[in-house]
C-alpha positions as CSV (number, residue, x, y, z in Angstrom):
1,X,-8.6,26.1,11.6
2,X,-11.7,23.9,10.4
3,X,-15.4,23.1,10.5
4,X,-16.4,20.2,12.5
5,X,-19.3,18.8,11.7
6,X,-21.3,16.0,14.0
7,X,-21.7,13.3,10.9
8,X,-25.5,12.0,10.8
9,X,-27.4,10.5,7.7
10,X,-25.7,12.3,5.0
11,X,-26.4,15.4,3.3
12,X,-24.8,17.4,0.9
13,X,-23.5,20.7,0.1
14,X,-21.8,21.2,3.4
15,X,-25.1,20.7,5.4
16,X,-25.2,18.6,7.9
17,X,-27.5,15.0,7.8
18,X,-30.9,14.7,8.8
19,X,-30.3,13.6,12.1
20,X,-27.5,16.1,13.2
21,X,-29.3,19.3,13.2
22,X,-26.6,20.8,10.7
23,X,-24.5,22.0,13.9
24,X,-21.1,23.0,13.1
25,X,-18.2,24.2,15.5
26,X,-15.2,25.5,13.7
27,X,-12.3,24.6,15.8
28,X,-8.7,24.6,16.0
29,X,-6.4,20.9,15.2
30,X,-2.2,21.9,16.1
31,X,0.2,18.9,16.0
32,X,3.3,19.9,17.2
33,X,6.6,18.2,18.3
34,X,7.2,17.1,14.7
35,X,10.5,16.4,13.8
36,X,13.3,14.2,12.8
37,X,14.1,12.3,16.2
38,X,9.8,12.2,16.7
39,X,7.2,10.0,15.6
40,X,3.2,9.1,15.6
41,X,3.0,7.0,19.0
42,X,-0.1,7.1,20.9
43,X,0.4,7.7,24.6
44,X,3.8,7.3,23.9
45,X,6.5,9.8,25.4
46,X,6.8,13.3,25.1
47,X,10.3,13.3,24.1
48,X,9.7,11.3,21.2
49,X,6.0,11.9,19.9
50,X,3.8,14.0,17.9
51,X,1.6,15.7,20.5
52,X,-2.0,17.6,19.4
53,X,-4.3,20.1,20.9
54,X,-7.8,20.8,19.9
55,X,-8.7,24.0,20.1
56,X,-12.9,25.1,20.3
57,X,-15.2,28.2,20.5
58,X,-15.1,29.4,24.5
59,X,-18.2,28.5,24.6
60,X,-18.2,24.9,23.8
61,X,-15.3,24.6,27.3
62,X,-16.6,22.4,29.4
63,X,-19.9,20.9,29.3
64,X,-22.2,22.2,26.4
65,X,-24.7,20.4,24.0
66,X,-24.9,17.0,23.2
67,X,-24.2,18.1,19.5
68,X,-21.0,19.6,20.9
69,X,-19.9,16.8,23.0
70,X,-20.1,14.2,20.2
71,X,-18.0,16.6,18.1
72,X,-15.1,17.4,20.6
73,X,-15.2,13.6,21.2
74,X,-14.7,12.8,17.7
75,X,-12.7,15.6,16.5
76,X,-9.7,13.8,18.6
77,X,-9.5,11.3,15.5
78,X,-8.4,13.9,13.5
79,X,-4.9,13.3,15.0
80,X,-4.6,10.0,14.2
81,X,-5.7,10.8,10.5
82,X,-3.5,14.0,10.3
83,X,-0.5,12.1,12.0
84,X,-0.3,9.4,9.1
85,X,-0.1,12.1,6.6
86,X,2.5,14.4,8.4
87,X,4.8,11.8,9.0
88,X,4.7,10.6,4.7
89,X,6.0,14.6,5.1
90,X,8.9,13.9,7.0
91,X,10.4,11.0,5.9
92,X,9.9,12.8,2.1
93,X,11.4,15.6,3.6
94,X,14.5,14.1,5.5
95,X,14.9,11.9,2.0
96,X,15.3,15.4,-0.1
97,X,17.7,17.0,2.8
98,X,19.5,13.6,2.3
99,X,19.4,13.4,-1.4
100,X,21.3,17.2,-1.5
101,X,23.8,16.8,1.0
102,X,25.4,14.0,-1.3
């Protein structure tokens, strides 16, 4: 799980910027379909790509607060960040399984 926080004009201390309110919305980020045959490809095929699901408090479903919509609109980046770092993970992964079956 994690804390989403709509960015504004800074802050610090884990407040939010002047702008933003200091709304947070702690939320859910799952990749799954992460394996040796799959990779990070937008939009590509199921079969062969990480897939993600964001996951947000029942109450933020469906239409909510402009505070909330910006988040859950820009909490969707996360997968693009968390899908670069995951696949470094497999290829060092698949590199040690090689490295030991020699």
């Amino acid at each position: 799980g994690g804390c989403w926080r709509r960015g504004g004009g800074g802050g610090g201390g884990g407040r939010g910027g002047e702008n933003d309110g200091g709304h947070r919305m702690s939320g859910v980020l799952r990749l799954f379909n992460i394996g040796q045959e799959t990779r990070y490809s937008p939009g590509g095929d199921k079969e062969t790509s990480y897939m993600y699901e964001l996951g947000f408090p029942q109450r933020h479903f469906g239409a909510t607060e402009p505070w909330a919509e910006a988040i859950k609109t820009e909490a969707a980046e996360l997968f693009h960040a968390a899908s670069g770092v995951v696949g470094e993970w497999v290829e060092a992964f698949k590199a040690k399984a090689t490295a030991v079956e020699l």
